[in-house]
PQR file of N, CA, C, O and H, with PARSE charges and radii, in Angstrom:
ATOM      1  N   UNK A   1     -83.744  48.671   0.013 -0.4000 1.5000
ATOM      2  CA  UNK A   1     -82.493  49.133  -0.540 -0.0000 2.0000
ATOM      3  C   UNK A   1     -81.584  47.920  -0.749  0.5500 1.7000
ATOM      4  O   UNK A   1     -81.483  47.185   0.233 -0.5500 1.4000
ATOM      5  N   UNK A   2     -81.007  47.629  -1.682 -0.4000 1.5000
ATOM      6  CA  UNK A   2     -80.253  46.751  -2.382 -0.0000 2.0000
ATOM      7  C   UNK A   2     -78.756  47.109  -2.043  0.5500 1.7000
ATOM      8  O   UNK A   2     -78.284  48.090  -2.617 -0.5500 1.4000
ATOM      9  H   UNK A   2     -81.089  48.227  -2.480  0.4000 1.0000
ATOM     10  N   UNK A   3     -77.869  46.315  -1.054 -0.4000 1.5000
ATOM     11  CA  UNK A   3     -76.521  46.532  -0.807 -0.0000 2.0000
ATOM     12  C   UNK A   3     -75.735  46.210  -1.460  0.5500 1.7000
ATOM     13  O   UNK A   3     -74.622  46.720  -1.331 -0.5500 1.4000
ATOM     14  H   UNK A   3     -78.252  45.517  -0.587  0.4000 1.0000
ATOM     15  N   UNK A   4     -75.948  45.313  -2.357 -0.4000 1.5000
ATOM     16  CA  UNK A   4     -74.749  44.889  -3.441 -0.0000 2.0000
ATOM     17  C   UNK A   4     -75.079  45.851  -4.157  0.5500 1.7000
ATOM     18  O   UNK A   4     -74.000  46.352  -4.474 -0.5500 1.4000
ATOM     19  H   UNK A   4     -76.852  44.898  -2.463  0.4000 1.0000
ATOM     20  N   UNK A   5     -75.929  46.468  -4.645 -0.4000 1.5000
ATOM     21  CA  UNK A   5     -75.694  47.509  -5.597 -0.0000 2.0000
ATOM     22  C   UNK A   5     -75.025  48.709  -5.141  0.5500 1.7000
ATOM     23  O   UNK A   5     -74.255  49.435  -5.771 -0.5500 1.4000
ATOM     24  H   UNK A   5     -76.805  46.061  -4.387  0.4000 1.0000
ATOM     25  N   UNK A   6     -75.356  48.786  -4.184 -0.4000 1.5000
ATOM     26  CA  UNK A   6     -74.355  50.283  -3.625 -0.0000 2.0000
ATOM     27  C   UNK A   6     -73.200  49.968  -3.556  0.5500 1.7000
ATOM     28  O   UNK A   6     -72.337  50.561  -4.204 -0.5500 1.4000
ATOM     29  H   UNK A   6     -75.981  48.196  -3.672  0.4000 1.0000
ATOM     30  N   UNK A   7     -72.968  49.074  -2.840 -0.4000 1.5000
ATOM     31  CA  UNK A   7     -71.005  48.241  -2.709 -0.0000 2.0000
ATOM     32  C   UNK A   7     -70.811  48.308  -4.482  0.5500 1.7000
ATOM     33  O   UNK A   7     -69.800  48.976  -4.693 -0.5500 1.4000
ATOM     34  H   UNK A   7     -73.669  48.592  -2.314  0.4000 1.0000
ATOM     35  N   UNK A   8     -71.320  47.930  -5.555 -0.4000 1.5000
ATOM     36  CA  UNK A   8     -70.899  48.254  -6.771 -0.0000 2.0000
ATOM     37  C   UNK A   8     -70.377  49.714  -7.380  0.5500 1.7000
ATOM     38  O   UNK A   8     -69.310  49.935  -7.953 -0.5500 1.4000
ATOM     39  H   UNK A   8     -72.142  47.388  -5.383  0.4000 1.0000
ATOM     40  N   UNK A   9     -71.354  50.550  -7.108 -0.4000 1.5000
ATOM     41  CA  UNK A   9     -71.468  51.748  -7.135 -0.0000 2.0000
ATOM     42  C   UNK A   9     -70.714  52.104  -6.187  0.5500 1.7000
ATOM     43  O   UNK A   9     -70.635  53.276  -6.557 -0.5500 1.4000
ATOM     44  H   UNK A   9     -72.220  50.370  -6.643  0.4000 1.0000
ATOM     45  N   UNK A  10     -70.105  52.078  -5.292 -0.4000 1.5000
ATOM     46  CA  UNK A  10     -69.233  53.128  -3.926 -0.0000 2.0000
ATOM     47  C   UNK A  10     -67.559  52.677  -4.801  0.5500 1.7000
ATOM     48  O   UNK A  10     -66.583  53.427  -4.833 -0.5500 1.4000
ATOM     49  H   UNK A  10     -70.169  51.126  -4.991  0.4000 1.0000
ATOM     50  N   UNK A  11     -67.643  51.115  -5.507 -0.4000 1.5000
ATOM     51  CA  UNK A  11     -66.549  50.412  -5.857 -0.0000 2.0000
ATOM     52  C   UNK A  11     -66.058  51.126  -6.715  0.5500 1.7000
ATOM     53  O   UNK A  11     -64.893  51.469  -6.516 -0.5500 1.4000
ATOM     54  H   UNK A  11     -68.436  50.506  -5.482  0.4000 1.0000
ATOM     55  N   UNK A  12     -66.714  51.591  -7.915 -0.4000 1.5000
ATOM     56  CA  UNK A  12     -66.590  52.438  -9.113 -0.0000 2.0000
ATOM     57  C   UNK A  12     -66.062  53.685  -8.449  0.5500 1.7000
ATOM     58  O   UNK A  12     -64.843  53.857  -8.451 -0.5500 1.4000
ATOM     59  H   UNK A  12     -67.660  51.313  -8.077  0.4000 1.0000
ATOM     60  N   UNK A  13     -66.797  54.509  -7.921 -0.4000 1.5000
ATOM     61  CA  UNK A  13     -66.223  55.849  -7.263 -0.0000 2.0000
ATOM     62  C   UNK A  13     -65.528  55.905  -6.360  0.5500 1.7000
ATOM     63  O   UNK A  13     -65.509  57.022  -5.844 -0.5500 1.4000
ATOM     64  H   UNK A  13     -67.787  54.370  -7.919  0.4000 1.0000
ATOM     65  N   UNK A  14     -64.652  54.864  -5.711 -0.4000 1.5000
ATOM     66  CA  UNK A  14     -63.908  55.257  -5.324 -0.0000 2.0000
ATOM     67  C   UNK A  14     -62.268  55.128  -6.461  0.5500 1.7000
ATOM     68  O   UNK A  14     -61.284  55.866  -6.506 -0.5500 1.4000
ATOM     69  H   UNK A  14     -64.668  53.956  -6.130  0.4000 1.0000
ATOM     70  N   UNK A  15     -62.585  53.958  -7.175 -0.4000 1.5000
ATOM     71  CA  UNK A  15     -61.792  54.049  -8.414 -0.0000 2.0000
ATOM     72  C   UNK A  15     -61.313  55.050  -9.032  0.5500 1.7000
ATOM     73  O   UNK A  15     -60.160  55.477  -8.976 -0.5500 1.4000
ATOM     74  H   UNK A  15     -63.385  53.359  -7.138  0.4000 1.0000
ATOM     75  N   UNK A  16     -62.553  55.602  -9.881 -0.4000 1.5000
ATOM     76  CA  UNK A  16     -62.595  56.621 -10.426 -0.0000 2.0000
ATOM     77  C   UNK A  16     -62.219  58.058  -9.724  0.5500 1.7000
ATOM     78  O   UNK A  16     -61.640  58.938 -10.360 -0.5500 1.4000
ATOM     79  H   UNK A  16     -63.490  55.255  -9.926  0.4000 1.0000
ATOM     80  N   UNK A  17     -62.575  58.196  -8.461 -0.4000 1.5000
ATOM     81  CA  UNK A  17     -61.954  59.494  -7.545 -0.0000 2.0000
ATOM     82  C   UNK A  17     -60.691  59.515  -7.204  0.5500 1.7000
ATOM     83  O   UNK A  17     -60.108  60.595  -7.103 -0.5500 1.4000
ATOM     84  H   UNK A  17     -63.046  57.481  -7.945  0.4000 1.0000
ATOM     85  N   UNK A  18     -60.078  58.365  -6.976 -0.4000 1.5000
ATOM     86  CA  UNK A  18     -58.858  57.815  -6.863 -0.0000 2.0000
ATOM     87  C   UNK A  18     -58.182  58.288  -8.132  0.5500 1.7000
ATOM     88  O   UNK A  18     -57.650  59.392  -8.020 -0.5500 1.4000
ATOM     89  H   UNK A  18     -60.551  57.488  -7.057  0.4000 1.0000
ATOM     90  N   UNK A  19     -58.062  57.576  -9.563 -0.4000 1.5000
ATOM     91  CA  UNK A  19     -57.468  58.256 -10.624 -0.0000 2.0000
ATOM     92  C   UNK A  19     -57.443  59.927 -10.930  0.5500 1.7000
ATOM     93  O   UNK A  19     -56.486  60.546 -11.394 -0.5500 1.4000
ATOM     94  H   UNK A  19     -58.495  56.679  -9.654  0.4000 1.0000
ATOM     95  N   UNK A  20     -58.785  60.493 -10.536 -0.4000 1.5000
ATOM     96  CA  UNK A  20     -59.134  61.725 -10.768 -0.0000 2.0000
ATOM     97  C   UNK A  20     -58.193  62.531  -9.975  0.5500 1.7000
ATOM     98  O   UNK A  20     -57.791  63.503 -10.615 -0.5500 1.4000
ATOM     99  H   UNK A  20     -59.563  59.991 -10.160  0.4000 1.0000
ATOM    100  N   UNK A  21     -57.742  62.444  -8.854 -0.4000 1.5000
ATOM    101  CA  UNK A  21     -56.968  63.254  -7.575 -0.0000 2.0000
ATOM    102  C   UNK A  21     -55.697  62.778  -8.470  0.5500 1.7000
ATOM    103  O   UNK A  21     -55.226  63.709  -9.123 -0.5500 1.4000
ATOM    104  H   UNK A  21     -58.069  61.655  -8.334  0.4000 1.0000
ATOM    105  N   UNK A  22     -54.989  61.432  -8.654 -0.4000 1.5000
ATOM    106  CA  UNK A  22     -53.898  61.050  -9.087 -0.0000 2.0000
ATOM    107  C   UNK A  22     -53.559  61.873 -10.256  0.5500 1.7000
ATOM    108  O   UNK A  22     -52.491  62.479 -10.160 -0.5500 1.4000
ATOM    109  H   UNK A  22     -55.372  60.676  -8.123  0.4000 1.0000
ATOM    110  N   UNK A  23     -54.084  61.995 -11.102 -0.4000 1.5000
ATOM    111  CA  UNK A  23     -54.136  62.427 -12.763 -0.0000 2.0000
ATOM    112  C   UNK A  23     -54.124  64.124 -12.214  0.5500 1.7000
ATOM    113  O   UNK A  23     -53.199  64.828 -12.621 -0.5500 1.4000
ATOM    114  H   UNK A  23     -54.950  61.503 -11.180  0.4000 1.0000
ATOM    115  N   UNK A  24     -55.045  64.658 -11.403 -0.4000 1.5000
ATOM    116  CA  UNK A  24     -54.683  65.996 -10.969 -0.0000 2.0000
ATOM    117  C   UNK A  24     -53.564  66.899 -10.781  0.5500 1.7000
ATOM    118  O   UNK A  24     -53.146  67.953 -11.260 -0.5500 1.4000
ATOM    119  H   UNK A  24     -55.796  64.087 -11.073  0.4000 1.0000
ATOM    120  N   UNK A  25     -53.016  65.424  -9.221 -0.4000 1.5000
ATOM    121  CA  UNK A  25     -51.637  65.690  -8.888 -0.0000 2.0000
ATOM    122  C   UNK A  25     -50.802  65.996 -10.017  0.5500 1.7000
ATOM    123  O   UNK A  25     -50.703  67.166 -10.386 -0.5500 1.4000
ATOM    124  H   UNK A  25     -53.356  64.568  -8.832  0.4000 1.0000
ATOM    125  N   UNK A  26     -50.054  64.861 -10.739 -0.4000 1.5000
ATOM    126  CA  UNK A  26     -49.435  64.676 -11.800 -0.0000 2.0000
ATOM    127  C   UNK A  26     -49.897  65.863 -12.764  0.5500 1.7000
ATOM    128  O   UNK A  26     -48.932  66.178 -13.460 -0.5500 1.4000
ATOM    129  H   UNK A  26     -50.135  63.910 -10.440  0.4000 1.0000
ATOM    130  N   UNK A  27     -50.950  66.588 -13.039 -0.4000 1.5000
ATOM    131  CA  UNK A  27     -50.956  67.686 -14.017 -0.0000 2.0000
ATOM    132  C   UNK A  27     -50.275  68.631 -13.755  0.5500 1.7000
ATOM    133  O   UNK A  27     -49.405  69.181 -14.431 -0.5500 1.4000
ATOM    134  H   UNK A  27     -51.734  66.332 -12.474  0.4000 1.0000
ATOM    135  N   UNK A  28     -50.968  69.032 -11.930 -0.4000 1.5000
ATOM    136  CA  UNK A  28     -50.292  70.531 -11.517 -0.0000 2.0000
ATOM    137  C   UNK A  28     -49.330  69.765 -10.720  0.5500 1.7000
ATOM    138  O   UNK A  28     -49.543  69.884  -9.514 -0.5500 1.4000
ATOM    139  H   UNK A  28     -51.675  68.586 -11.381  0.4000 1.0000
ATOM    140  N   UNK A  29     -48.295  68.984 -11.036 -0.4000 1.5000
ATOM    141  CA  UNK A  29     -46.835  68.783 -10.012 -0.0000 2.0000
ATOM    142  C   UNK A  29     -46.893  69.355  -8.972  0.5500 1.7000
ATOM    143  O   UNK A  29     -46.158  70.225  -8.504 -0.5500 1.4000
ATOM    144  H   UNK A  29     -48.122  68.888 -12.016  0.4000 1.0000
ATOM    145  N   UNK A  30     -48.310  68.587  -8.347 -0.4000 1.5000
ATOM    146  CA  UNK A  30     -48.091  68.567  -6.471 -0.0000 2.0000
ATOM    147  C   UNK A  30     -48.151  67.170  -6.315  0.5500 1.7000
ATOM    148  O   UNK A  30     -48.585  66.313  -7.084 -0.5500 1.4000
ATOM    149  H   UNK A  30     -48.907  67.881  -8.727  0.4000 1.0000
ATOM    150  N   UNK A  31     -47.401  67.034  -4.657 -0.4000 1.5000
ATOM    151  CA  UNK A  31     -47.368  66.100  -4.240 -0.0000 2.0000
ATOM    152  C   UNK A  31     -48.662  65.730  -3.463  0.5500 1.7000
ATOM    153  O   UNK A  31     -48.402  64.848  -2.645 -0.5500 1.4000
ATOM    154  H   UNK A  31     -47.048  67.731  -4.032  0.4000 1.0000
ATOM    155  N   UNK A  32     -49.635  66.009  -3.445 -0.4000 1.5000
ATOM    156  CA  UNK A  32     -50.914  65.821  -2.862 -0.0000 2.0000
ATOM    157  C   UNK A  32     -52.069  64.513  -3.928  0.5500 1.7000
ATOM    158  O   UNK A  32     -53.222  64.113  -3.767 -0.5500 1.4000
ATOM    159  H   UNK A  32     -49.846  66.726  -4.109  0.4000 1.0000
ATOM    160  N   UNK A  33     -50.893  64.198  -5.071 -0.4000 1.5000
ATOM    161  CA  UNK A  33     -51.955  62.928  -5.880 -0.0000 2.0000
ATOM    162  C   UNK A  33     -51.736  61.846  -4.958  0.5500 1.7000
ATOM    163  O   UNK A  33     -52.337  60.817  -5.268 -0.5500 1.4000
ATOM    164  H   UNK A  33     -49.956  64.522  -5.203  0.4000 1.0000
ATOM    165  N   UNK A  34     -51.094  61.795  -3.986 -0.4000 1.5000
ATOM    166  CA  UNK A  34     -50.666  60.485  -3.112 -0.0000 2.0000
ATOM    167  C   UNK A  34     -51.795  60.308  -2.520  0.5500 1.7000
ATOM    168  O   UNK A  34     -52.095  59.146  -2.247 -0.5500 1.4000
ATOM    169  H   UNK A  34     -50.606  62.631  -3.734  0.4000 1.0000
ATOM    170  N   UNK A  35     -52.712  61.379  -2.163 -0.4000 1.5000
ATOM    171  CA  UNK A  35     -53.872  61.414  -1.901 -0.0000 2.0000
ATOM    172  C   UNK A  35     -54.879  60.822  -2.706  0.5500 1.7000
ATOM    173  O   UNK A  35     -56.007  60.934  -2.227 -0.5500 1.4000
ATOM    174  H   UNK A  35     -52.468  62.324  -2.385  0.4000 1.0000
ATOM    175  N   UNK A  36     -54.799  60.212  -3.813 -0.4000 1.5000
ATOM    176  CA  UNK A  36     -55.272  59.448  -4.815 -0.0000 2.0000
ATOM    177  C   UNK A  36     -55.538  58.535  -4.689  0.5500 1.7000
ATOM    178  O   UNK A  36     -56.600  58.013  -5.028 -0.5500 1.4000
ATOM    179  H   UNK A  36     -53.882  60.122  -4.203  0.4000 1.0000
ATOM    180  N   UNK A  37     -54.314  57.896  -3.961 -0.4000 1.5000
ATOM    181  CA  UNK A  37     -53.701  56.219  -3.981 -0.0000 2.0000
ATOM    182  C   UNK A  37     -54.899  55.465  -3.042  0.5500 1.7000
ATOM    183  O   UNK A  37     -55.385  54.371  -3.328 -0.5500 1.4000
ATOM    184  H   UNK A  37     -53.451  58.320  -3.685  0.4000 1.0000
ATOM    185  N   UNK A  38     -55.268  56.272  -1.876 -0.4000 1.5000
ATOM    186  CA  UNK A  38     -55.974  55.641  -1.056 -0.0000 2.0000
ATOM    187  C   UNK A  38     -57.412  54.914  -1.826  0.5500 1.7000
ATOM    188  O   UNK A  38     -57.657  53.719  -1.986 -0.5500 1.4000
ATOM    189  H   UNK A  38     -54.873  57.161  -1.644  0.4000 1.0000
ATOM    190  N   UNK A  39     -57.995  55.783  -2.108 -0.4000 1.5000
ATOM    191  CA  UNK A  39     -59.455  55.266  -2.899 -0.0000 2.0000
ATOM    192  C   UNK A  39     -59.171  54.001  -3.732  0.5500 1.7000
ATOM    193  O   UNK A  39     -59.803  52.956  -3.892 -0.5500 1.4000
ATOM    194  H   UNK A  39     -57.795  56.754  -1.978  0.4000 1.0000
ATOM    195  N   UNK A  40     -58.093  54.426  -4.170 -0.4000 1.5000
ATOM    196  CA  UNK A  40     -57.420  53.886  -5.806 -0.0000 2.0000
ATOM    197  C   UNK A  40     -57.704  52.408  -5.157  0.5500 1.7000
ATOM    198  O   UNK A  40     -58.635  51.722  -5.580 -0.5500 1.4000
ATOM    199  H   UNK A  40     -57.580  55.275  -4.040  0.4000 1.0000
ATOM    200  N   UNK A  41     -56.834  51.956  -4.094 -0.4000 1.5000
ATOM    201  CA  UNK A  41     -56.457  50.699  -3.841 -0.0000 2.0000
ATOM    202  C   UNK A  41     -57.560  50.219  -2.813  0.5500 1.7000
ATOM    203  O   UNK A  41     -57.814  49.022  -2.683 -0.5500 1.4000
ATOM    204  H   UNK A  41     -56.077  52.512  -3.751  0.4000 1.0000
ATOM    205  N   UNK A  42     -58.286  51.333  -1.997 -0.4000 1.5000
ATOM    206  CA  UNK A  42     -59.862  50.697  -1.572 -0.0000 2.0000
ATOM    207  C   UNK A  42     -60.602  50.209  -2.562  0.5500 1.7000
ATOM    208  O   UNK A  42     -61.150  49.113  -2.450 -0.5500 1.4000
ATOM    209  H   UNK A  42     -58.079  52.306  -2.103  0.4000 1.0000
ATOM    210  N   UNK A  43     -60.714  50.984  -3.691 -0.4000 1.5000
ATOM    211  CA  UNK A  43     -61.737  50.202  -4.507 -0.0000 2.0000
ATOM    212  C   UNK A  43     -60.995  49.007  -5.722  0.5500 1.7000
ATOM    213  O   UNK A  43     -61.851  48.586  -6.500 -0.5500 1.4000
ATOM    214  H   UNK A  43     -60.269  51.875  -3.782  0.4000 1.0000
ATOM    215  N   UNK A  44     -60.309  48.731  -5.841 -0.4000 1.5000
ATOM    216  CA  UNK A  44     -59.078  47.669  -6.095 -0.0000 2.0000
ATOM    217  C   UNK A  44     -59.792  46.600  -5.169  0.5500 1.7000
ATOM    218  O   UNK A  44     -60.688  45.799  -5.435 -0.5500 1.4000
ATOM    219  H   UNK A  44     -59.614  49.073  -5.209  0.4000 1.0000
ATOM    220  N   UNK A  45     -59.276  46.786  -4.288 -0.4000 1.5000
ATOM    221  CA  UNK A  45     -59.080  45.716  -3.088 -0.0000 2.0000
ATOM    222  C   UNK A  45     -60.713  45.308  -2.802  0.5500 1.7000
ATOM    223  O   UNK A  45     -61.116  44.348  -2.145 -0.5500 1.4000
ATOM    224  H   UNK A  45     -58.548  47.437  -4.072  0.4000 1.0000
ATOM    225  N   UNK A  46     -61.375  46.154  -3.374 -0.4000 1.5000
ATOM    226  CA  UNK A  46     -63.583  45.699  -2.604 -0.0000 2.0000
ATOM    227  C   UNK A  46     -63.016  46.073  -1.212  0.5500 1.7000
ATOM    228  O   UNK A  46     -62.926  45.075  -0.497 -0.5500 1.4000
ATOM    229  H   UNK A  46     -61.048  46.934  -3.908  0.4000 1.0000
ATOM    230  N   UNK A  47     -62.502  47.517  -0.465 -0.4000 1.5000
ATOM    231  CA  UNK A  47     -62.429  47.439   1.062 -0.0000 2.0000
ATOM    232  C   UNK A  47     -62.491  48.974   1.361  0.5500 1.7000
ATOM    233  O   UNK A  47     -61.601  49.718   0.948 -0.5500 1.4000
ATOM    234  H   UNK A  47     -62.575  48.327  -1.046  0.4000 1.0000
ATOM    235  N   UNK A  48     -63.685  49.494   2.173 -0.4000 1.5000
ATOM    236  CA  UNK A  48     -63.855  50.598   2.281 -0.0000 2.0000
ATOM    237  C   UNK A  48     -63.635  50.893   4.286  0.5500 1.7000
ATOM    238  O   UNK A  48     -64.118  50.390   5.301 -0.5500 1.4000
ATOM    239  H   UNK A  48     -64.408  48.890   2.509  0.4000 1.0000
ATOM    240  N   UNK A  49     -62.880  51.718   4.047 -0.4000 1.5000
ATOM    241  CA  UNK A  49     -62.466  52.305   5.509 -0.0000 2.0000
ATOM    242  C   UNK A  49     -63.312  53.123   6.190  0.5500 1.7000
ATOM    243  O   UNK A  49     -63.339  53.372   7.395 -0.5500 1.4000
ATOM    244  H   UNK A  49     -62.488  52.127   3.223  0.4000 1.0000
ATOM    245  N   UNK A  50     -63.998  53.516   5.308 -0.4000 1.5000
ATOM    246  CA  UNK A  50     -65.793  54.204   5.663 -0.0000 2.0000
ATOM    247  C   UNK A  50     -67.047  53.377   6.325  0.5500 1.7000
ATOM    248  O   UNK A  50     -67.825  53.704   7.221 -0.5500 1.4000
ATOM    249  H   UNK A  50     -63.977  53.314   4.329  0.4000 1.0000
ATOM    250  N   UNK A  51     -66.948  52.204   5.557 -0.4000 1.5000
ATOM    251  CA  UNK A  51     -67.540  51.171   5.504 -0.0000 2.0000
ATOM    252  C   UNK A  51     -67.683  50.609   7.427  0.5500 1.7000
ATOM    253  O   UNK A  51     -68.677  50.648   8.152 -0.5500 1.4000
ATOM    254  H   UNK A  51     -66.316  51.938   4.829  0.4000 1.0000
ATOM    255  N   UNK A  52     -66.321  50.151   7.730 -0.4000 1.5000
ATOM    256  CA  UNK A  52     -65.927  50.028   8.928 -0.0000 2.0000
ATOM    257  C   UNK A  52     -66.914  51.042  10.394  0.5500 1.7000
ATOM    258  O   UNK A  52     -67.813  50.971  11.231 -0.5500 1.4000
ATOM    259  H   UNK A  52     -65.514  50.119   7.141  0.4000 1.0000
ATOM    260  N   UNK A  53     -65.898  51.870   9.823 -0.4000 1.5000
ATOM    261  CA  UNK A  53     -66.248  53.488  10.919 -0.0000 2.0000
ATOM    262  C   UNK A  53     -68.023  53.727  10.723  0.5500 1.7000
ATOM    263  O   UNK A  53     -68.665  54.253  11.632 -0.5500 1.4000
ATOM    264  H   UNK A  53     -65.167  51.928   9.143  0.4000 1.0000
ATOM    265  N   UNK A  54     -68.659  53.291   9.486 -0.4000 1.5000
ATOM    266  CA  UNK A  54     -70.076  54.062  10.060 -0.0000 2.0000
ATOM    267  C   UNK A  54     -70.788  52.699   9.466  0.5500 1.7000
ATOM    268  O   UNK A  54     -71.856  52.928   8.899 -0.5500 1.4000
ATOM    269  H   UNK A  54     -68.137  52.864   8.747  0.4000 1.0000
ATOM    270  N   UNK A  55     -70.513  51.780   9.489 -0.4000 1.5000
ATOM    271  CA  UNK A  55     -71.728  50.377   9.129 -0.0000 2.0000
ATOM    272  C   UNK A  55     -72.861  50.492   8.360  0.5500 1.7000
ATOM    273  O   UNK A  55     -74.045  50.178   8.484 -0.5500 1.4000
ATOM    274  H   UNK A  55     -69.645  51.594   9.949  0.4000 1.0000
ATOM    275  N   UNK A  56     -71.808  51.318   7.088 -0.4000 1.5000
ATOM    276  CA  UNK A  56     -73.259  51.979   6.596 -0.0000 2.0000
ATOM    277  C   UNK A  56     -73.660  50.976   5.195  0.5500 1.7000
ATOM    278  O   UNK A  56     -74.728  50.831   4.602 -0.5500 1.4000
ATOM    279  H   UNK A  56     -70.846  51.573   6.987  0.4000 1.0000
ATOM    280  N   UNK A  57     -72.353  50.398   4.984 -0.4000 1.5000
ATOM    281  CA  UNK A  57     -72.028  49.108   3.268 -0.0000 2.0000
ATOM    282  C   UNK A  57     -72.145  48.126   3.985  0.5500 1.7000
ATOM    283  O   UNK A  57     -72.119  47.179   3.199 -0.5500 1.4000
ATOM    284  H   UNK A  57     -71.485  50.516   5.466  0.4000 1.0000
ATOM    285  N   UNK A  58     -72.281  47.670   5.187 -0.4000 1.5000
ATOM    286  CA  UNK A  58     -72.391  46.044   5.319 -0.0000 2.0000
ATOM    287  C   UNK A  58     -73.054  45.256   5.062  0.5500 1.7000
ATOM    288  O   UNK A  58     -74.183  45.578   5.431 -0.5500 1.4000
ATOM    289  H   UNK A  58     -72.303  48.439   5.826  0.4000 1.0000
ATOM    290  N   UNK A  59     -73.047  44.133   4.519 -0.4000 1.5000
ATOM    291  CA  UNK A  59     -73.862  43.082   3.875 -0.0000 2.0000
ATOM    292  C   UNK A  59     -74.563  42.749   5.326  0.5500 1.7000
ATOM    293  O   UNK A  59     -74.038  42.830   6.437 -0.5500 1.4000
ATOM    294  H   UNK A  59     -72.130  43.871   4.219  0.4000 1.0000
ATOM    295  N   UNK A  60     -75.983  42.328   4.969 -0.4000 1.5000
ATOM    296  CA  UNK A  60     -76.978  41.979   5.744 -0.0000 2.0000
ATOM    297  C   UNK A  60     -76.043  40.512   6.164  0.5500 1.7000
ATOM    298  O   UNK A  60     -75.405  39.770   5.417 -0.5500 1.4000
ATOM    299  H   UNK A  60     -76.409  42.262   4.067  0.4000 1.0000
ATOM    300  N   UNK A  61     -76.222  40.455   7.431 -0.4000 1.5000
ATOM    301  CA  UNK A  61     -75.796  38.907   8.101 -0.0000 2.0000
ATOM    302  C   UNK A  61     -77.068  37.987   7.893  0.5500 1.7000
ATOM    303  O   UNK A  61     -78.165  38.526   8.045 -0.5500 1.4000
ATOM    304  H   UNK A  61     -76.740  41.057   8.038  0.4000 1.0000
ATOM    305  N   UNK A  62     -77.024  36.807   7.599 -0.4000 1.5000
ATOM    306  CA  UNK A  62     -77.947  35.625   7.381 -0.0000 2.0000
ATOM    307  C   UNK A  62     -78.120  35.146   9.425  0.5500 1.7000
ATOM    308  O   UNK A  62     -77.391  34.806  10.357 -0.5500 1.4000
ATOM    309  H   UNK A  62     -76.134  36.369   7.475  0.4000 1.0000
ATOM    310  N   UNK A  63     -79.462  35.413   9.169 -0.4000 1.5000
ATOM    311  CA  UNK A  63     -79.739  34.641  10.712 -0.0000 2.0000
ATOM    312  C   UNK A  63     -79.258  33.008  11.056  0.5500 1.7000
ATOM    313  O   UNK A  63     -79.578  31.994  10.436 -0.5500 1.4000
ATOM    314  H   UNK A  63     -80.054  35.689   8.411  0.4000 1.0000
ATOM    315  N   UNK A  64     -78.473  33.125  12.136 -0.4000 1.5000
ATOM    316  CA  UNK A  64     -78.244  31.707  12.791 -0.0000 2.0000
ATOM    317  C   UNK A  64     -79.341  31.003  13.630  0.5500 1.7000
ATOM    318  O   UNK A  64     -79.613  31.618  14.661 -0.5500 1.4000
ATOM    319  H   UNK A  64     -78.214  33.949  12.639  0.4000 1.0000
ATOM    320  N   UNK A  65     -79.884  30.106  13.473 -0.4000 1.5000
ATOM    321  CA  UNK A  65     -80.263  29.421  14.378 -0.0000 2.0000
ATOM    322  C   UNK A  65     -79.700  28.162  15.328  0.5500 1.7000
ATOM    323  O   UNK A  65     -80.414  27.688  16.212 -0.5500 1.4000
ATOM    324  H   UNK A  65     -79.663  29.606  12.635  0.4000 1.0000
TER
END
């Protein structure tokens, strides 16, 4: 399994899920697109809070000798 490709792919969707909730909010005038923002600026930033909590995106570490 190839991790840069998934970190590409998780990067995109969280983008894209991010606008999708935002653009929601803003249709039906709730305040719940704020709920948007989060993804929005994880996948902005390359930084997943998922990532952290279950070690599931981490780049393979290079062995030290």
């Amino acid at each position: 399994m190839d991790v840069n490709k998934i970190r590409k792919v998780c990067r995109v969707v969280r983008i894209v899920v991010g606008l999708a909730l935002i653009i929601t909010g803003v249709v039906l005038d709730n305040a719940w697109f704020y709920l948007g923002v989060i993804p929005l600026i994880a996948g902005l930033i390359n930084f997943c809070p998922l990532c952290i909590i279950t070690k599931q995106c981490d780049l393979p570490q290079e062995k030290q000798e």
